[in-house]
C-alpha positions in Angstrom: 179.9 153.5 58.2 178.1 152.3 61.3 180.1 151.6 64.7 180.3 148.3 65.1 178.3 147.7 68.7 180.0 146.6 71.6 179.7 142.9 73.4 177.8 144.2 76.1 175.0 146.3 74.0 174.2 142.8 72.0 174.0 140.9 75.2 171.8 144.0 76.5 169.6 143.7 73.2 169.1 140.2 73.7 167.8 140.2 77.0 165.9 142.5 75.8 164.5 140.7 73.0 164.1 137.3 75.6 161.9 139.0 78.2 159.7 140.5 75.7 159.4 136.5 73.7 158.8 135.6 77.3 156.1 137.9 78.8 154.2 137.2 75.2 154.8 133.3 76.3 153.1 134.3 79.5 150.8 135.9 78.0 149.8 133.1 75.8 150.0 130.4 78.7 147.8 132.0 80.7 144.9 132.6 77.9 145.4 129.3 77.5 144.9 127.8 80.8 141.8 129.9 80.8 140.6 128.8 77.7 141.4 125.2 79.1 139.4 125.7 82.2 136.5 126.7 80.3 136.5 124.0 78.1 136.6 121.6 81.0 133.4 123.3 82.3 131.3 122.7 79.3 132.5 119.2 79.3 131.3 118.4 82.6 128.6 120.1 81.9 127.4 118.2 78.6 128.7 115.0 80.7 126.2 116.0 83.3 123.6 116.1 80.4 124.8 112.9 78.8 124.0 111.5 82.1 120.5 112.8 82.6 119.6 111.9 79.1 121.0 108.1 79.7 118.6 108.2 83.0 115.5 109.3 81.1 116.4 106.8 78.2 116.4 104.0 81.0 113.4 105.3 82.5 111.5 105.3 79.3 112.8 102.0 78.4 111.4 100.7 81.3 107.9 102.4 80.6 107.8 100.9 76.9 109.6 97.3 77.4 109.6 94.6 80.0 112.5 92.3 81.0 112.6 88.8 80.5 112.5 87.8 84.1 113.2 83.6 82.6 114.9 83.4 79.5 114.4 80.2 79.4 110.6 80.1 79.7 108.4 79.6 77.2 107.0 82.3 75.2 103.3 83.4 75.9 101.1 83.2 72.8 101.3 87.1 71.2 98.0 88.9 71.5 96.8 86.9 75.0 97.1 86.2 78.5 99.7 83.6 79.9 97.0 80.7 78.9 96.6 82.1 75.6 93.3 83.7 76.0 93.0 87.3 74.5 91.6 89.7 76.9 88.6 92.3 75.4 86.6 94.9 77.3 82.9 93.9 77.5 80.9 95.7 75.3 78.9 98.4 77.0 75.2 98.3 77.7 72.7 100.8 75.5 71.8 102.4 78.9 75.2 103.4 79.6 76.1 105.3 76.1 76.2 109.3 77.1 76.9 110.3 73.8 76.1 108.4 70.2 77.6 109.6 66.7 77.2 108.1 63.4 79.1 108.9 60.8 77.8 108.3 57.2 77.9 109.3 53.5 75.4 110.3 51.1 78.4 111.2 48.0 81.6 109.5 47.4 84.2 111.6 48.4 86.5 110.3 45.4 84.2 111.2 42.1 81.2 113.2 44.3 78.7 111.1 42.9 75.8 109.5 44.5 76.7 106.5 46.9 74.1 103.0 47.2 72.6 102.0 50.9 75.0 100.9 53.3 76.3 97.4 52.9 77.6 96.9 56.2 78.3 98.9 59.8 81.0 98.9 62.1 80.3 99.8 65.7 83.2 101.3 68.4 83.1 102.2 71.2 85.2 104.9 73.0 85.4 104.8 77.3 87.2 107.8 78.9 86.3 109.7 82.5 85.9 113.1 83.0 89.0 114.7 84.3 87.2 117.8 85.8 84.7 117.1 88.5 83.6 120.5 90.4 83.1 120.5 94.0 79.7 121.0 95.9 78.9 124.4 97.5 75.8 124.6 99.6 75.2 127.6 100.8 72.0 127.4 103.9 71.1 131.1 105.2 69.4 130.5 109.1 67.2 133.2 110.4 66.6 134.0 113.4 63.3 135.8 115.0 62.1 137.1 118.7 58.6 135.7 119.8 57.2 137.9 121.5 54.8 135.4 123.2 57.6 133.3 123.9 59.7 135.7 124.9 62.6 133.9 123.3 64.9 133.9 119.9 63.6 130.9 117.6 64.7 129.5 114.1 63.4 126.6 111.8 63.3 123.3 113.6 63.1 121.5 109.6 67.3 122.8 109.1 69.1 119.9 108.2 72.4 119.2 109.9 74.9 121.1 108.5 78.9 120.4 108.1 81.8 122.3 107.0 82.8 119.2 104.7 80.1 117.5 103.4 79.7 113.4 103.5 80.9 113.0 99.6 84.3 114.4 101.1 84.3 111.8 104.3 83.1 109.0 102.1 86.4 109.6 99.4 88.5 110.0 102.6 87.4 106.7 103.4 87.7 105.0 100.4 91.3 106.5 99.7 92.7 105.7 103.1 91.1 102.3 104.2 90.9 100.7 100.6 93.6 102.3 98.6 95.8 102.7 102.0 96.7 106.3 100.8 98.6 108.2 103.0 97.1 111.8 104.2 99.2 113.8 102.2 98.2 111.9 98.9 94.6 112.1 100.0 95.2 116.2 100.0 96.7 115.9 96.9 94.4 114.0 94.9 91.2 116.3 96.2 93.4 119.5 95.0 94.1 117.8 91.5 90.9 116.0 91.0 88.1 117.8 92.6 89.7 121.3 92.8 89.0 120.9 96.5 91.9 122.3 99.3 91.5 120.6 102.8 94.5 120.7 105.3 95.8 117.5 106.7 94.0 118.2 110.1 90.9 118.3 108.7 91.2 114.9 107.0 92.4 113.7 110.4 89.1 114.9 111.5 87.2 113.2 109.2 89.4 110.1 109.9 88.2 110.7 113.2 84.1 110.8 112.5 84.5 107.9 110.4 85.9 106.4 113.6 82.7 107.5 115.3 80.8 105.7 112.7 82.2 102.4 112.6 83.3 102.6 116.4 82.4 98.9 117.2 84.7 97.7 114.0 87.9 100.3 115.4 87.0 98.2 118.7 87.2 95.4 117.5 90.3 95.6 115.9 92.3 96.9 119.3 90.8 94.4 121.4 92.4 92.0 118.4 95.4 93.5 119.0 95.6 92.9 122.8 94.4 89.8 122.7 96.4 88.7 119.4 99.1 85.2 120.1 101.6 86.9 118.6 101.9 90.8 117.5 104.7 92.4 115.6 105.4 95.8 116.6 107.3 98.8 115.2 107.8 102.1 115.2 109.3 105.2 112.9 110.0 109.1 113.3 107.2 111.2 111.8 107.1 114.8 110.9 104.2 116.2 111.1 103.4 120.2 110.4 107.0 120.7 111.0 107.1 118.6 114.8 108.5 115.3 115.8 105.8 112.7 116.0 106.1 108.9 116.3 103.9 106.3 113.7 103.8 103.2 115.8 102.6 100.1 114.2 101.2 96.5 115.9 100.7 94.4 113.1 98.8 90.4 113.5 98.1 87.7 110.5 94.1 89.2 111.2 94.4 92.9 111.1 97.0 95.8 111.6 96.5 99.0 113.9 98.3 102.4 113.5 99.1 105.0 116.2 100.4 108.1 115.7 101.9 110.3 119.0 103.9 112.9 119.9 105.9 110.3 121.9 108.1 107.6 121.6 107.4 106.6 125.2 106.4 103.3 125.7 102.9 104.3 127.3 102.2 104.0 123.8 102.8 100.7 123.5 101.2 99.1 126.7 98.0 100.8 125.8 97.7 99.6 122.7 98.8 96.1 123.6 97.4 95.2 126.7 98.3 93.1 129.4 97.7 89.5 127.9 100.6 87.5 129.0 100.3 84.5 127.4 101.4 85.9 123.7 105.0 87.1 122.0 105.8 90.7 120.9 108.5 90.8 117.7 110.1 94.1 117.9 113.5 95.0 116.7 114.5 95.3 120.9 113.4 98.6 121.3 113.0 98.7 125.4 109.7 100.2 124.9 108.4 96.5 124.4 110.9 95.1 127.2 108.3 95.4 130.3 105.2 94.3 128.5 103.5 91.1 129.7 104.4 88.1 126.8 107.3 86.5 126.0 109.8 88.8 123.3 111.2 87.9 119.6 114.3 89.7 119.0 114.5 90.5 115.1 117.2 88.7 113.7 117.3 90.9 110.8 118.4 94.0 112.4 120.5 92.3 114.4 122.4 90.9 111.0 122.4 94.5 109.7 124.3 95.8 112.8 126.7 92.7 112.7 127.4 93.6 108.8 128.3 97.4 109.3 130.3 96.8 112.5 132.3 93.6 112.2 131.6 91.4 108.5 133.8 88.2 110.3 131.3 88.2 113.2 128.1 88.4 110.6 129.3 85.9 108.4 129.0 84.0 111.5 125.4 85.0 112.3 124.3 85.0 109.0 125.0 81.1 109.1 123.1 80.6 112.3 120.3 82.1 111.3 119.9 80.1 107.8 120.0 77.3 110.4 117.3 79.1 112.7 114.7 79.3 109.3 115.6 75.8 108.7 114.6 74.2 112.4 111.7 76.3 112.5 110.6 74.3 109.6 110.3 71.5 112.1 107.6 70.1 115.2 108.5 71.8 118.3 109.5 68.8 120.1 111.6 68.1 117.2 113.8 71.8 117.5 117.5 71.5 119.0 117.6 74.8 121.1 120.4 73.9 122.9 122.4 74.0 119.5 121.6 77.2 118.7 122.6 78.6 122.8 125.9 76.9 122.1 126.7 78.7 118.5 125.4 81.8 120.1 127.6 81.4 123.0 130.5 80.8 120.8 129.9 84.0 119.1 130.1 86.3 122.3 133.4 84.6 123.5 135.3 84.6 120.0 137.6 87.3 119.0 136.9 89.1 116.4 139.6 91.8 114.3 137.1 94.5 114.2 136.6 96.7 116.9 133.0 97.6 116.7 132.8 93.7 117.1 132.7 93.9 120.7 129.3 96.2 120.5 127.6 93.4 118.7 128.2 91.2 121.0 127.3 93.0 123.8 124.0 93.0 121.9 123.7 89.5 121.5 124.4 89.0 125.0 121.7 91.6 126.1 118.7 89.8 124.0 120.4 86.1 123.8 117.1 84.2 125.0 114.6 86.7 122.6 117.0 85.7 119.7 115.4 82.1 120.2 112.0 82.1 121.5 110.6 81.5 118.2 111.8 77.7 118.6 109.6 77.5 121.5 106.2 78.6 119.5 104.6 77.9 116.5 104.4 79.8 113.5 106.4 82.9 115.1 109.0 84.2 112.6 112.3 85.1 113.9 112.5 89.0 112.3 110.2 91.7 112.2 110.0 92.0 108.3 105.4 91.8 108.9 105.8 95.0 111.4 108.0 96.7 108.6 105.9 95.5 105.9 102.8 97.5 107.6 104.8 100.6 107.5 106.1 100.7 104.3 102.9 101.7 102.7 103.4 105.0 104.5 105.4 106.3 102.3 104.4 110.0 103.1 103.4 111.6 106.5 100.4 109.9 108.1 99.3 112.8 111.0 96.9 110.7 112.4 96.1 107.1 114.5 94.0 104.7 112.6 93.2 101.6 112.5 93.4 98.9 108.9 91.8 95.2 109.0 
């Protein structure tokens, strides 16, 4: 007969029994919290995936289909232009056919029996480019001999004048930069992918440079515009170039557009390339480079507005009204414009207080360059922001280690 077992051994079997259920509880929560942080990694990471597929979907939705910008416009006739006329390549001429095919039958390829003369003929016509051009390489060998007579080292006089880069090179530099406005670093690019043919960035500065040489009375001509342009909107952006600091400064008119790129953001820069005409106005965004240059000075509203919306919104709703005004008066004769209006609003914005803090910095600014936020309603045809200067630069979409000049 077995001994019955005390209180205490029970209770002590029990604990027992408890801390063992509980360390296999443990056990068990902590597998699962790992198994719970893995699964939360792999749906993050298919969410990431999701994602990039929903971005390529939209990208290639935007490559197949375009929007309906008007809904409520009316359709243009399928197969044609806007007026309804279907556009066709021209035929090409006989001359310019580099390869002819013609396909034709003697058996029909159903029974294999003998087919009749053709009863009619249907001409295409295939137009493609060739995707690999090779590059040039002359190679001139230059001897040298000692006349005795002489007494001197001579060569041939009939050596034609030789160059590292050849004129094909300088004439596609050119073309890319002044007609397809292709920044340097695209111009690199495309002669690596289409011609097979490396050139640095310095060297297509160089041959920026010669081309200068050749049309020297046209580069001329366009900074002698720029100095004696009525009005000139003038900009200018960081640069990096071969891993330095430069400075792409542009001085844009409604007649042509120079380029200058320095190591300097001094304004040196700026009164050479603009002169000393005095009777004329510079837009700038206020940079004091353009401060001490002859002309009266157009402050751009535009950056002004941006400022006025990041530091205090209250006090560029108030600007933002004025200058919907400004665009409006401009619209009017001179004689016609009420400046004293716009000093008065202007005035009212310095002296009003305003709950943001920043506020005050804004204002300070508007105090600063108060008369070059209004000279536009003493000239004609002068815009009140510097969108044209900006405009110029925005082509420039890569590094441009080089001055130049556009018309």
């Amino acid at each position: 007969m077995r001994t019955p077992l005390s209180r205490e051994v029970r209770l002590e079997i029990s604990i027992t029994k408890l801390k063992t259920s509980n360390e296999e509880l443990r056990s068990e929560i902590k597998e699962l919290k790992q198994t719970l942080k893995d699964k939360d990694a792999q749906i993050a990471l298919l969410l990431e995936k999701i994602e990039d597929k929903e971005s390529q979907r939209k990208e290639l939705l935007s490559y197949l289909y375009k929007p309906n910008k008007d809904e409520n416009s009316a359709p243009h006739p399928k197969g044609g232009r806007k007026e309804g006329i279907a556009f066709h390549r021209p035929i090409p001429k006989d001359s310019e056919v580099t390869d002819e095919q013609t396909f034709s039958i003697k058996q029909c390829p159903i029974c294999q029996k003998a087919v009749g003369k053709a009863v009619d003929t249907v001409i295409k016509y295939e137009e493609d480019i060739d995707l690999a051009p090779h590059k040039i390489i002359k190679k001139y060998t230059i001897t040298r001999h000692w006349c005795p007579h002489c007494e001197t080292f001579v060569k041939a006089h009939h050596m034609p004048p030789v160059q590292r880069i050849g004129l094909n090179v300088l004439g596609y530099i050119l073309y890319a930069r002044y007609r397809l406005r292709m920044p340097i670093a695209k111009i690199k690019e495309s002669l690596s992918d289409l011609h097979d043919f490396e050139i640095s960035e310095g060297e297509i500065t160089e041959k920026l440079k010669e081309g200068e040489q050749l049309f020297g009375k046209e580069h001329q001509a366009i900074i002698e515009l720029i100095k004696q342009a009525k009005a000139v909107y003038a900009d200018e952006t960081g640069w990096r170039m071969d891993g330095h600091n430069w400075w792409m400064w542009v001085f844009a008119t409604d007649k042509g557009t120079r380029y200058v790129i320095e190591d300097t953001r001094g304004k040196g820069v700026a009164q050479e390339a603009l002169g000393g005409k005095e009777n004329r106005v510079i837009i700038s965004d206020g940079y004091a480079a353009y401060q001490n240059i002859p002309g009266d000075k157009q402050q751009c509203w535009v950056h002004l507005l941006r400022v006025a919306k990041e530091s205090s919104p209250s006090l560029y709703g108030d600007l933002a009204q004025v200058y919907q005004k400004l665009v409006q008066e401009l619209e009017k004769p001179i004689p016609d414009r009420n400046i004293t209006w716009f000093e008065e609003q202007l005035q009212l914005s310095i002296r009003k207080e305003y709950p943001e803090r920043n506020a005050k910095k804004v204002q300070n600014r508007i105090i600063k360059h108060q008369k070059p936020l209004l000279t536009c309603l003493k000239y004609d045809n002068i815009l009140p922001e510097n969108n044209t200067a900006e405009r110029a630069i925005r082509p420039q979409v890569t590094r441009l280690p080089q001055c130049s000049t556009r018309v």
